[in-house]
Legacy VTK file of the C-alpha trace (Angstrom):
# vtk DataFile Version 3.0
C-alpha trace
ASCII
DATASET POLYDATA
POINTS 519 float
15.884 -7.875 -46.763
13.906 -10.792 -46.388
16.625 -12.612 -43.736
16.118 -8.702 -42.044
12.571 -9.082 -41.357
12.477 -12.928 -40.401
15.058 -11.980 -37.210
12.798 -8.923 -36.288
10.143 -11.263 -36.567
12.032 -13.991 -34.325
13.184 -11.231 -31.912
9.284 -10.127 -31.239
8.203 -14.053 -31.141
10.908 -14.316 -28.682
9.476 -11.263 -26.821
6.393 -12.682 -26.449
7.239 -16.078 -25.584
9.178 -14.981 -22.603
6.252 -13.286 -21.453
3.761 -15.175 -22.114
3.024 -16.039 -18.016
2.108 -12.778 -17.708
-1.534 -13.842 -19.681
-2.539 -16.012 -17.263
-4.240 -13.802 -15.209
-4.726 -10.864 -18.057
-8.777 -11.142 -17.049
-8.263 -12.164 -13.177
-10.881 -9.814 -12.491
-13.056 -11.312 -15.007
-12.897 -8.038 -17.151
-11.105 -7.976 -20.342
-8.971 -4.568 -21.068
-8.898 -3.604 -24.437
-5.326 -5.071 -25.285
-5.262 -7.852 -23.170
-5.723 -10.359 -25.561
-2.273 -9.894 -27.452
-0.203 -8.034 -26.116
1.484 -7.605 -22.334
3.356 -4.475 -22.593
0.854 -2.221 -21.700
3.635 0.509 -20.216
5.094 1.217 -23.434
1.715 3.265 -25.401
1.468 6.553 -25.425
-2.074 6.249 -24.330
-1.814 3.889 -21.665
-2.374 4.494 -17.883
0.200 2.592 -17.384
2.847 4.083 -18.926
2.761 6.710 -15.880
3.039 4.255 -13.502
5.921 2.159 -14.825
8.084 4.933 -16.356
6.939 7.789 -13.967
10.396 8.818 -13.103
12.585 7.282 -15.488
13.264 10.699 -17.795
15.137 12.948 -15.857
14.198 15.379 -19.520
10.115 15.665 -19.082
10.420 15.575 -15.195
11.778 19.395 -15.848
15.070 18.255 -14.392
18.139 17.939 -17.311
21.087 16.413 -15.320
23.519 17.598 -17.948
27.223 16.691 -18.476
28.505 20.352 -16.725
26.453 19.503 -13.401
28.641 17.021 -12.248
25.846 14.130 -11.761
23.455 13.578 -8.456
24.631 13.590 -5.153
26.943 10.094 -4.561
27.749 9.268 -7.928
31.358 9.379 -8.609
34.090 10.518 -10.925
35.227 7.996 -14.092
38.258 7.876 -12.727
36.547 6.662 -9.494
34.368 4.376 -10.700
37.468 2.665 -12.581
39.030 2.167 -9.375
35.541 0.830 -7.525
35.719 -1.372 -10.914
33.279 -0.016 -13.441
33.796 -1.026 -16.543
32.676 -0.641 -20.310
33.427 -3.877 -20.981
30.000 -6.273 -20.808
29.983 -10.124 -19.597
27.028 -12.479 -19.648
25.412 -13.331 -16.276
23.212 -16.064 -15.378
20.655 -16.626 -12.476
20.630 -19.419 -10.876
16.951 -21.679 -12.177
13.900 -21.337 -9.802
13.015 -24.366 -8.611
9.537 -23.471 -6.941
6.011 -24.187 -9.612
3.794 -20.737 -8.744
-0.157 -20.708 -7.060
-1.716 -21.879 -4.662
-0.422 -24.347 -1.804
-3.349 -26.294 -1.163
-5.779 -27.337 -3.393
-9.476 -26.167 -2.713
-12.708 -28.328 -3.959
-14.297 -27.719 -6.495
-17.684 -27.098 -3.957
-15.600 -24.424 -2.345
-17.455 -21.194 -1.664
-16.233 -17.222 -1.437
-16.116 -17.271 2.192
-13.893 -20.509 2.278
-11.536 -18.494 0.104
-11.961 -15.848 2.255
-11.513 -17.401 5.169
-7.992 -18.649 4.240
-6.633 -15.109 4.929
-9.269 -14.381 8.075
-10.168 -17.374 9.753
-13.226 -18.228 12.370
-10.429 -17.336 15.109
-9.357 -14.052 13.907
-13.614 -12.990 13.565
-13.688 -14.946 17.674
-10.871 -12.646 18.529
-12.763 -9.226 17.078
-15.746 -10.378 19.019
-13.669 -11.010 22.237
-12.250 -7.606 21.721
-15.078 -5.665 20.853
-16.987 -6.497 24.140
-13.932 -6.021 26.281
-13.872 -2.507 24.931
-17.755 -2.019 25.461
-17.253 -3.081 29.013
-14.468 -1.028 30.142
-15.736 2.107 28.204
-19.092 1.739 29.845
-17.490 1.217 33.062
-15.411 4.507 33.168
-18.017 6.452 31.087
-21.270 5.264 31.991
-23.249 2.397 31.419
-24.955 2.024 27.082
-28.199 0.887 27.580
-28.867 -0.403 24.074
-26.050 -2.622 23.752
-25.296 -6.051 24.109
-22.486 -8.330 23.835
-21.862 -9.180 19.766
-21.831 -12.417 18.850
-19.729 -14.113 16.016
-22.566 -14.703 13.333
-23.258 -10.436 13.684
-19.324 -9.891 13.824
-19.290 -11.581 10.263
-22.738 -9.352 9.018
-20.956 -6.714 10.263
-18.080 -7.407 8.270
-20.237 -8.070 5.009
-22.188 -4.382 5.722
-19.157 -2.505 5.486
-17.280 -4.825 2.859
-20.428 -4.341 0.780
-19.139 -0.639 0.252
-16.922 -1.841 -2.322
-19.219 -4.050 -4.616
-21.869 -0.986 -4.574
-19.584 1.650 -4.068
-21.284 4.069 -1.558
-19.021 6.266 0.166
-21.487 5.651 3.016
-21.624 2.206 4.880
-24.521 4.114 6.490
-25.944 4.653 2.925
-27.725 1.066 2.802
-30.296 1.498 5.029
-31.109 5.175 3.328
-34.266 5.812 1.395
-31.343 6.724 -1.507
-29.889 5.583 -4.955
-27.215 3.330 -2.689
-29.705 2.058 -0.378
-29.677 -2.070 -0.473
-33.063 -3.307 1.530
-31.588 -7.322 0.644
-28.794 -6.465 2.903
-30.484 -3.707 5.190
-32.948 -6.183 6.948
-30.235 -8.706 8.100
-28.866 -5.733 11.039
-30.613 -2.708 12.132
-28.674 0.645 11.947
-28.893 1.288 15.591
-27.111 -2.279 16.065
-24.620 -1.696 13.560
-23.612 1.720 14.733
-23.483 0.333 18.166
-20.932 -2.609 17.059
-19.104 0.319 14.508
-18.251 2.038 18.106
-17.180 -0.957 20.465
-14.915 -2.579 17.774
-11.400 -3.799 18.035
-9.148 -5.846 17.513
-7.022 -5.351 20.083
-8.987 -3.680 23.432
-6.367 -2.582 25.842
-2.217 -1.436 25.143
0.039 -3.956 26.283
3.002 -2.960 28.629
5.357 -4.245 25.657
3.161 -2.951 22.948
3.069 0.940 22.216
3.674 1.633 18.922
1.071 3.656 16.478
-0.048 -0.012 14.794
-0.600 -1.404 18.443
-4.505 -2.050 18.048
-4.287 -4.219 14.621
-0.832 -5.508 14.987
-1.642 -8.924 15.837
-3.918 -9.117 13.125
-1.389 -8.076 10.749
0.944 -10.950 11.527
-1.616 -13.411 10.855
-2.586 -11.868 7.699
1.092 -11.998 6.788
1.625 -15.765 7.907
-1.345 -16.765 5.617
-0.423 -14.317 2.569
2.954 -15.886 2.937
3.912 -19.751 1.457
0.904 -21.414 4.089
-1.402 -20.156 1.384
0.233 -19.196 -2.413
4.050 -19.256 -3.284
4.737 -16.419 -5.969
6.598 -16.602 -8.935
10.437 -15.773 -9.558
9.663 -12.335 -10.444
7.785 -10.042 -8.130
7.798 -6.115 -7.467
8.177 -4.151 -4.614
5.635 -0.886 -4.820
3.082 0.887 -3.154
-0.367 0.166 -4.588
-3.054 2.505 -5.625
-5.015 3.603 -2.501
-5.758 6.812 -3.180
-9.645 8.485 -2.839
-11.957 7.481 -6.036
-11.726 9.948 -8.068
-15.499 10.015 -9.464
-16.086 10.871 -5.928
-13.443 13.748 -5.828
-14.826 14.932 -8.685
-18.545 14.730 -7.391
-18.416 16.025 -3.739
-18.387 19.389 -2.189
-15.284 21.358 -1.281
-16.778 21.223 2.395
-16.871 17.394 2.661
-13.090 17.320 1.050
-12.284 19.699 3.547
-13.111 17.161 6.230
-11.690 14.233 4.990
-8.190 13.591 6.698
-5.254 12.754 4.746
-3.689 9.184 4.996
-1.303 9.043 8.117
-0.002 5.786 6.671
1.821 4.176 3.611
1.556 1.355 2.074
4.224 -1.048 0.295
3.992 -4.470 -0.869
5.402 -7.234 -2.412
3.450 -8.742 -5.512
3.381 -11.609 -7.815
3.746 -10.567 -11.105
2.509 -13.050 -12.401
-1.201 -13.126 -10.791
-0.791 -9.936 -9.131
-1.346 -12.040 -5.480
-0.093 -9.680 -3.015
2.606 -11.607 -0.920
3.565 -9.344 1.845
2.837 -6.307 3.166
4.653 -3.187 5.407
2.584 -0.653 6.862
4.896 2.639 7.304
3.187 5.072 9.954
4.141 8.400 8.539
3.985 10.309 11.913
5.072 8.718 15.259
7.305 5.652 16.253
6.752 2.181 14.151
7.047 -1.388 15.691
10.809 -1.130 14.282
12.054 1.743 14.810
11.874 2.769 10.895
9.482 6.154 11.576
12.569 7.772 13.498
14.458 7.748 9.215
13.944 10.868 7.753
16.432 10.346 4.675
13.872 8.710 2.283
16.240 6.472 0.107
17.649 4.338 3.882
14.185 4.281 4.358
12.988 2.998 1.520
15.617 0.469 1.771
14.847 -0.473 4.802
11.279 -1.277 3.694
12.677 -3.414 0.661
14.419 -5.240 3.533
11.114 -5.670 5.456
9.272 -6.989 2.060
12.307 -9.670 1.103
13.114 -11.247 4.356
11.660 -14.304 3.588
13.507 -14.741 0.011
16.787 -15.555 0.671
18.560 -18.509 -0.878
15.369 -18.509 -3.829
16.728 -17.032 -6.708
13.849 -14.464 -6.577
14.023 -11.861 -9.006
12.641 -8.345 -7.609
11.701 -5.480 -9.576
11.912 -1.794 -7.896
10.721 1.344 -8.640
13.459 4.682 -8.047
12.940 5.541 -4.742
14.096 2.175 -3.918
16.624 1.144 -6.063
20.470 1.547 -5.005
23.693 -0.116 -5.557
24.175 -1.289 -1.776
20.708 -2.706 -1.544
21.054 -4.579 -4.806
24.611 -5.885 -3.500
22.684 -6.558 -0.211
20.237 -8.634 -2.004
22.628 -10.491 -3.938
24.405 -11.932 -1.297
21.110 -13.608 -0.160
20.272 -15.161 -3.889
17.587 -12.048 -4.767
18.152 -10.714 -7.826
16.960 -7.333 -8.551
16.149 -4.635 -11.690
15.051 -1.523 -10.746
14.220 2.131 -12.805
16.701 4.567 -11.951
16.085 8.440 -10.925
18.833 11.225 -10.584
16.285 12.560 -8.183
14.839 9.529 -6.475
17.111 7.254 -6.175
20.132 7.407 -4.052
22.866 6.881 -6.690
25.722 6.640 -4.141
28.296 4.718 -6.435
27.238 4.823 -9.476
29.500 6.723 -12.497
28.784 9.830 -13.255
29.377 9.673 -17.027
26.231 7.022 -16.887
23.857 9.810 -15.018
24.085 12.644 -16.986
22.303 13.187 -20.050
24.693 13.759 -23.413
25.131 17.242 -25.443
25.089 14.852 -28.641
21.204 13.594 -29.968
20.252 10.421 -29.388
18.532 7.974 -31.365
15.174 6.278 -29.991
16.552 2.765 -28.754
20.290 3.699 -28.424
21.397 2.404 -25.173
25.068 2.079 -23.239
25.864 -0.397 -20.102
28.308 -0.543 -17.551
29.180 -3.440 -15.131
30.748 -3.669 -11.919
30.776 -7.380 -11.390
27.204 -9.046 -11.785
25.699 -5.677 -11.792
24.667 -3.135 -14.909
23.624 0.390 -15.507
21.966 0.761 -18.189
21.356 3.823 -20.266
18.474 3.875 -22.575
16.586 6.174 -24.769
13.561 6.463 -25.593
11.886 9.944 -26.415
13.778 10.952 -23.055
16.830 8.987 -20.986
15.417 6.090 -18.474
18.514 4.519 -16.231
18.363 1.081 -15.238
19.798 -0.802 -12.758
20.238 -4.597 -12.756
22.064 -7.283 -11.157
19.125 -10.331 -12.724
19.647 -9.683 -16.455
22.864 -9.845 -18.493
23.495 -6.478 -20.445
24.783 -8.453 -23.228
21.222 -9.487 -24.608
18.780 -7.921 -26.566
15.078 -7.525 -26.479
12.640 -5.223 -27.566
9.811 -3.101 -26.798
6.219 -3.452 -28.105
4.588 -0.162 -29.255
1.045 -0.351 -30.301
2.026 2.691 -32.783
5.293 2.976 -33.708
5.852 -0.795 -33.856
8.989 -2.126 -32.174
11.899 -0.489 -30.004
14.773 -2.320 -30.060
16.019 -2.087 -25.958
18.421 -4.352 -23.579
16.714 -7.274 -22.320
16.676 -6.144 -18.388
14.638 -2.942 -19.851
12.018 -5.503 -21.756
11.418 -7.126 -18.658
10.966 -4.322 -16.725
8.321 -2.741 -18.796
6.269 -6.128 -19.090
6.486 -6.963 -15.416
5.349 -3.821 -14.119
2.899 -2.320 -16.302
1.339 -5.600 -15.989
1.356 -5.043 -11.991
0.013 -1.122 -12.432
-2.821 -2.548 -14.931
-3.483 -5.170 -12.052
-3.863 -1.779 -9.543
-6.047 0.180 -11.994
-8.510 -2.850 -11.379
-7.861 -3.876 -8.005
-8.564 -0.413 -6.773
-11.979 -0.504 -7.914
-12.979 -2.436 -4.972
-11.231 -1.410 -2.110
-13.844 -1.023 0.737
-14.873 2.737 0.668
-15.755 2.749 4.039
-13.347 5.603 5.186
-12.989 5.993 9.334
-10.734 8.537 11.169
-8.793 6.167 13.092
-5.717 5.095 11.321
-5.812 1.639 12.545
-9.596 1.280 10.884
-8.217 2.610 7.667
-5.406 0.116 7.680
-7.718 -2.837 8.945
-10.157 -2.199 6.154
-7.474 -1.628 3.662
-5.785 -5.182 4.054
-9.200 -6.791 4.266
-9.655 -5.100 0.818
-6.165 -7.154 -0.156
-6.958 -10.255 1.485
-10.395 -10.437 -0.462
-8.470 -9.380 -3.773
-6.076 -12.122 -3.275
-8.988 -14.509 -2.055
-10.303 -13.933 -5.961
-7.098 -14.615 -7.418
-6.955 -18.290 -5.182
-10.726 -18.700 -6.374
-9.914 -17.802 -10.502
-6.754 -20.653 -10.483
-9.070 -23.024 -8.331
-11.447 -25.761 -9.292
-14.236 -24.069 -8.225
-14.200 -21.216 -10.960
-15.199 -24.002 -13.323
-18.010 -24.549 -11.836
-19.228 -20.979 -11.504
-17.174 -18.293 -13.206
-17.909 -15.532 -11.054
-15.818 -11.756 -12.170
-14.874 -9.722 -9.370
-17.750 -8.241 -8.304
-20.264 -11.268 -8.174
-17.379 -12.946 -5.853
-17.238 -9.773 -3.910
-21.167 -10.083 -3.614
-21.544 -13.567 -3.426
-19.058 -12.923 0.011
-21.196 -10.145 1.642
-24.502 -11.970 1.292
-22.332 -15.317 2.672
-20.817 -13.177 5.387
-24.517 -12.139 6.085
-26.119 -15.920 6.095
-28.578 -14.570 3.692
-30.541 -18.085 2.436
-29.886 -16.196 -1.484
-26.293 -15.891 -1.788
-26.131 -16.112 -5.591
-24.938 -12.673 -6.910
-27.450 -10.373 -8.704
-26.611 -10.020 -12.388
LINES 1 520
519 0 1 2 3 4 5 6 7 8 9 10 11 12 13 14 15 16 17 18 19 20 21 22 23 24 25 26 27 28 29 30 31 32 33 34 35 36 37 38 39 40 41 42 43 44 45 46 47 48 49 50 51 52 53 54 55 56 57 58 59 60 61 62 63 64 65 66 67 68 69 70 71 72 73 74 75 76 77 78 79 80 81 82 83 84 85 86 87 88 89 90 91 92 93 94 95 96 97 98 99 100 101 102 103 104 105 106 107 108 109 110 111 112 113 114 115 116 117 118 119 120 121 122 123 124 125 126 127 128 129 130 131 132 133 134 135 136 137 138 139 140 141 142 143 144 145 146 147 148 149 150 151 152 153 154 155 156 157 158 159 160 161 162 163 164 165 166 167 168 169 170 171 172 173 174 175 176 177 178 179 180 181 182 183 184 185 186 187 188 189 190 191 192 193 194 195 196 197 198 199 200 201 202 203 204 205 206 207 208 209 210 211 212 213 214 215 216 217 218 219 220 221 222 223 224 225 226 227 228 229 230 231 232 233 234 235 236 237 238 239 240 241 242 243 244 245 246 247 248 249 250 251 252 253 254 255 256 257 258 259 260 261 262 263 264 265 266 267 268 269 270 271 272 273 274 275 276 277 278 279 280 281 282 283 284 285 286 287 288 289 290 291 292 293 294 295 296 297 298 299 300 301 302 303 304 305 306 307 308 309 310 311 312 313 314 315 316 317 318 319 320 321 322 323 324 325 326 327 328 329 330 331 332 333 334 335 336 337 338 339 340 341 342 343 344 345 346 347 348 349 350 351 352 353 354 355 356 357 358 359 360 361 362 363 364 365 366 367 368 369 370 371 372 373 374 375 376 377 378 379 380 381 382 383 384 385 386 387 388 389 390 391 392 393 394 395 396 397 398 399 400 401 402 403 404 405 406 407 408 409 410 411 412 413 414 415 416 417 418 419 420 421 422 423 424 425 426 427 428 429 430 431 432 433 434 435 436 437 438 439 440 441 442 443 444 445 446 447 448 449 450 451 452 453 454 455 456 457 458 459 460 461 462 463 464 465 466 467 468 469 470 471 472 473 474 475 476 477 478 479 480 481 482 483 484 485 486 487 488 489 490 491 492 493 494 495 496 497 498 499 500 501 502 503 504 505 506 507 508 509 510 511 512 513 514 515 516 517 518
């Protein structure tokens, strides 16, 4: 009994051992959760947020939709006797990744004197503000010229290109669903910031600016007007800035409305508020949660490669993973998917290029084009809560796993052979295949990271879809400006959370004398 109890014990020390880089940045936001001091997997409790996120899809059972044995599986999955042939097998085989060779962080090591906006300015530089200024008045001159001449404006200048960035980024250290709201007589009103700009000069710069003034004879797509700033955002997310860890997830991140303010405003002002015309996917750290890349999918219209004109969801989807993991080959990266990306061709893909994946599987999501049957549907028989069954074809595994409802893995990264376990804050421990451990730390870490990091997304919200994405990834690049700033020397110095460094960069962007953060 006692020999019983010492291996659970050494099987959870184990557990948490392997895990333990996810703690670094547990409080990168300067805000403790409530179980962030002991324990990282947050997806596995009943009562976490996260548990949504991670496992949204994994139980074909609570979804409403029982694949059961007389169905015949989900489209593309094929026969026993099939998968035999294609070389499924029962029997299991250890598989090892290849080390990772590359120490995570940051590339270049910032002083300890460093300030917000030097942080900042990694990810948009005094040439990428120069070019918005360039733009803007190119726009203001040939809109004047073909609609008649604006008396009360004037060319903008750098230093009120940058206030006008801090007005509007201020939105999401105070909030206001109004950039227009600071220079109110309001509760969001902000007189500190309101004196730097008049409103009339703001709204005047608000409907001149660009980033790109004119189409190009070569450049049509949707994203035309903020493409070039995208590439430079992804250059200096990329390895000139941070190189990630071995394990990183491919998702799309919460950007959807507040929902205090859903909650709080008038069926008449929801009524006007357009839905998103765009999506969003990224690849993050999971370690830090630094987001490393970025694909902007225009749902409506054509794309800058061609990916708008795929209807079928799971090509493109894969196509996106693709997009994400370009720059990975020949690392030994391991990637971690949610359903509507993971497939058997895409992992096989990947794993000709050195990127390992593991990925939830959905009979409903995912497209399971090759996959066994027998390993998709859900058995007549009653299963016990940490039962699980494998399959391998090659390096790769499906796994089968219970856990108050089936979740289907798929895994090419972790052998099938080993054991690990999950944490319940509850019901104690759930004994699970290693790949399904992993998964469940790794991302519910990541959709903790969102619940957080959507907090200060800029709330400014324009019609134009190019202004929503603009604002959007200068909401990221000031997020992962943080995360640079936390592992730096200059947090030492001044330990700022989240929101004093997103205040301490408005009133820096603003050349206000004062630019310590109010308390």
């Amino acid at each position: 009994m006692a020999e019983c109890g010492r291996k659970a014990l050494s099987v959870l020390e184990a557990a948490r051992s392997r895990y333990e880089s996810l703690q670094i940045s547990d409080d990168v936001f300067g805000e403790s959760g409530d179980d962030s001091s002991d324990n990282p997997f947050y997806s596995t409790s009943g009562d976490s947020n996260s548990d949504n996120c991670c496992m949204e899809a994994g139980d074909d059972q609570r979804s409403g939709e029982t694949v059961s044995c007389q169905s015949g599986g989900p489209p593309g999955s094929v026969s026993i006797t099939q998968a035999e042939e294609d070389g499924w097998s029962d029997t299991l085989q250890d598989i090892t990744v290849a080390p990772y060779n590359e120490t995570y962080g940051p590339t270049q090591r910032m002083p300890a004197t460093a300030t917000c906006m030097d942080f900042f300015q990694l990810f948009v530089p005094d040439n990428a503000i120069q070019n918005m200024v360039t733009q803007t008045n190119m726009y203001a001159k040939k809109y004047q010229e073909r609609f008649g001449s604006d008396e009360g404006w004037r060319n903008v200048t750098a230093a009120e290109m940058k206030a006008f960035l801090g007005l509007v980024t201020s939105t999401s250290v105070h909030r206001c669903e109004s950039v227009l709201s600071i220079w109110s007589s309001g509760f969001f009103s902000n007189r500190s910031i309101a004196l730097k700009m008049s409103q009339a000069r703001f709204e005047k710069i608000l409907k001149y600016f660009h980033i790109v003034a004119f189409r190009s004879s070569h450049g049509s797509h949707g994203l035309y007007k903020i493409q070039p700033f995208l590439d430079s955002l992804q250059q200096s997310f990329g390895c000139s800035s941070f190189r990630p860890s071995q394990t990183q997830v491919l998702h799309e991140p919460l950007i959807d409305e507040d929902p205090v303010f859903i909650t709080t405003c008038t069926e008449r002002e929801l009524r006007k508020r357009k839905k998103r015309k765009f999506s969003l996917w990224v690849r993050q750290c999971t370690s830090t949660g630094f987001i490393c890349q970025i694909y902007v999918h225009l749902k409506e219209g054509q794309g800058p490669d061609g990916l708008a004109t795929l209807k079928n969801k799971p090509q493109l989807h894969s196509m996106v993973a693709k997009q994400l993991c370009q720059n990975l080959s020949g690392r030994n990266s391991i990637i971690f998917t949610g359903p509507s990306i993971t497939s058997l061709n895409l992992y096989q893909e990947f794993e000709k290029q050195e990127i390992y994946c593991c990925g939830l599987l959905s009979t409903r999501k995912s497209d399971c084009t090759g996959l066994p049957q027998c390993m998709l549907v859900n058995p007549e028989s009653p299963q016990q809560r940490g039962q699980s069954r494998s399959m391998m074809r090659g390096n790769t595994s499906l796994i089968s796993w219970y856990n108050k409802g089936h979740f289907r893995f798929l895994t090419n990264a972790y052998s099938p052979t080993k054991e690990g376990v999950i944490i319940k804050r509850k019901s104690g421990e759930i004994p699970c295949p290693l790949a399904v451990e992993a998964f469940a730390a790794h991302l519910s870490y990541i959709c903790k990271y969102d619940d957080k990091y959507s907090k200060y997304f800029i709330f400014h919200k324009p019609n134009k879809t190019w202004q929503q994405v603009f604002w959007l990834t200068i909401s990221i690049a000031i997020n992962n400006a943080y995360i640079l700033y936390k592992m730096s020397d200059a947090y030492h110095i001044k330990r700022y959370s989240r929101a004093q460094f997103g205040e301490r960069l408005v009133r820096e962007l603003l050349d206000l004398d004062d630019c310590s953060p109010t308390q």
